[in-house]
Each structure stands twice: as structure tokens, then as C-alpha cells.
C-alpha positions, -999 to +999 in steps of 0.1 A: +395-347+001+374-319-009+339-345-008+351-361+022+362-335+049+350-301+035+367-276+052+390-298+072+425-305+067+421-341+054+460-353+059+459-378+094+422-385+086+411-424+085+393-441+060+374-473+061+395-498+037+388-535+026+410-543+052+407-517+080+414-482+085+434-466+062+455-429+071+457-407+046+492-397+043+487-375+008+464-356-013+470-354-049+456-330-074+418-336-095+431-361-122+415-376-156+413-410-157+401-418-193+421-388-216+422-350-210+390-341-223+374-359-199+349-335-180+336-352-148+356-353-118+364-388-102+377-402-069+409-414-061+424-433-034+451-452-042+461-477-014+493-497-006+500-526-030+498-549-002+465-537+009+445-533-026+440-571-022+444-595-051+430-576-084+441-584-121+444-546-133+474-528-118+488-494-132+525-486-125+537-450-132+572-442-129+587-404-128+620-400-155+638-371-164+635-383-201+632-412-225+599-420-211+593-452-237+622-468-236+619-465-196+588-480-199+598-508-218+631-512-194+609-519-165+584-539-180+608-565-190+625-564-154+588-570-144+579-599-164+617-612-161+611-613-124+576-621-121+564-649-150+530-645-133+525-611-146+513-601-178+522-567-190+499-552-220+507-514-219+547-499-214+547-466-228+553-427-218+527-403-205+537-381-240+524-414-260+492-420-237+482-381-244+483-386-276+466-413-283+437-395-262+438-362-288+445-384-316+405-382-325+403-344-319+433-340-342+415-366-371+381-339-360+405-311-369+420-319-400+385-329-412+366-299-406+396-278-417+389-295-452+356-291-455+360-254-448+389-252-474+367-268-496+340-246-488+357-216-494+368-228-526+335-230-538+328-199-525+358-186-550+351-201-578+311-190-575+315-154-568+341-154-594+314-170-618+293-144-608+312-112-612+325-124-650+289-130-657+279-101-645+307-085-666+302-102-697+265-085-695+282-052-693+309-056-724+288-036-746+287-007-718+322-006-714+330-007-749+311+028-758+326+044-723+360+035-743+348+047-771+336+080-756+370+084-740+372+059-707+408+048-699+413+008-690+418+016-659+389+036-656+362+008-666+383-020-647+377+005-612+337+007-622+337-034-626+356-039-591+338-013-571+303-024-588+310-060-579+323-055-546+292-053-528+277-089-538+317-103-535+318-091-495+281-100-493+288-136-504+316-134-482+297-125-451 
């Protein structure tokens, strides 16, 4: 409505149709055709059955209050128990459409969120590497502070505030 009568009120407007005018008698709001991430805007007029002419591809969507599948399936088989003609590929909820459409985000998700896991696993298991090593090099330091008088608790403070810097710097 917005391309076609800027600035005008576009309910009562006409519209050349395959088979004449058309009114418009509603507007409805931007919509996604292919899935919810789609990004570009697309036109919609959706026309009377009866004057869309003979095309193969028809969509059929049906408001419930709940149990959206079974619905679905419900009025497909009135369909195709009324109409032989018709061929029916798709019954399903708007819930089950969704996520089919986020199902590759969600595979996207999970598989970055384990590579990061693993990454910071790594991460782990090399800064601990590096602060025992770095420990190790110091054992003969730390056994003449005891012997000169250094408490436990005293030596394992100057190894975790020594070894903070490069552990928060590996972090970073």
C-alpha cells in the first residue's frame, strides 16, 4: 500500500487484475514469505480464489485457538476427501513452519557454541600448563623462602599473584 498510494489512504483504491479491476477491501501487515530471517520486503496482493485464475500452487491458512497440526491435517483430508483433483503436499501449524525456518540457526548455534567450549578448554588446559611450568622453575625459590621462615600460604599467594598477570592476559 505504502509503494502504491504513498500518502493516500489505499482501502477503496482499484487495481488492474488479470481479470479486471480489482478493489482493495484490506491491508495487511509487511509479511516474510520464505522464513523470519528473511530481510527484503515483498508484495502482496492476494486476490479472490475465483479470480487468481487456474494456478497449481495454492496456500490455505486457517486461524485456530489451538492444536494447529492436527487442524491441519483435519482439513487437508476434508480437502482431498472432497476434491480427488487436489493434491495436498504440506498440512502443518505456523509453530512447525517457524521452526523449520530457525532450524539452521539453531544447528549454527550449537556449533559455534562448541567450538567456543572447546576453545576455552584449550585455553584452560594451556594457561594451566603454563603457570605449573612456570612454578616448577621456581621450586627451588620457594623451598629456601620455607626454609627461611615462609608459611604455605605465604608462597602459594606469591605463585597466584605472580601468575595472574599472564593467566588474565591469556584470557583477554
Amino acid at each position: 500500500a505504502r509503494a502504491f498510494w504513498p500518502g493516500r489512504e489505499p482501502l477503496g483504491q482499484t487495481l488492474s487484475g488479470r481479470n479486471g479491476p480489482v478493489v482493495v477491501v484490506g491491508i495487511v501487515e509487511d509479511i516474510r514469505v520464505v522464513g523470519l530471517e528473511e530481510r527484503q520486503k515483498t508484495a502482496e496482493i492476494y486476490f479472490p480464489l475465483r479470480l487468481s485464475g487456474a494456478r497449481r500452487d495454492r496456500v490455505l491458512l486457517i486461524r485456530t485457538a489451538g492444536g494447529g497440526d492436527e487442524v491441519a491435517r483435519r482439513v487437508a483430508a476434508a480437502i482431498v476427501g472432497e476434491r480427488r483433483d487436489l493434491i495436498v503436499t504440506r498440512a502443518e501449524s505456523i509453530q512447525t513452519t517457524l521452526s523449520a525456518t530457525v532450524k539452521a540457526r539453531q544447528f549454527q548455534s550449537l556449533l559455534f557454541g562448541t567450538f567456543a567450549a572447546a576453545t576455552l578448554t584449550l585455553l584452560g588446559v594451556g594457561m594451566s600448563g603454563i603457570v605449573a611450568m612456570h612454578t616448577a622453575a621456581r621450586r627451588r625459590e620457594m623451598g629456601v623462602r620455607m626454609a627461611l621462615g615462609a608459611t604455605g600460604s605465604t608462597v602459594r599467594r606469591l605463585v597466584v599473584l605472580e601468575n595472574l598477570a599472564p593467566v588474565w592476559a591469556g584470557l583477554v
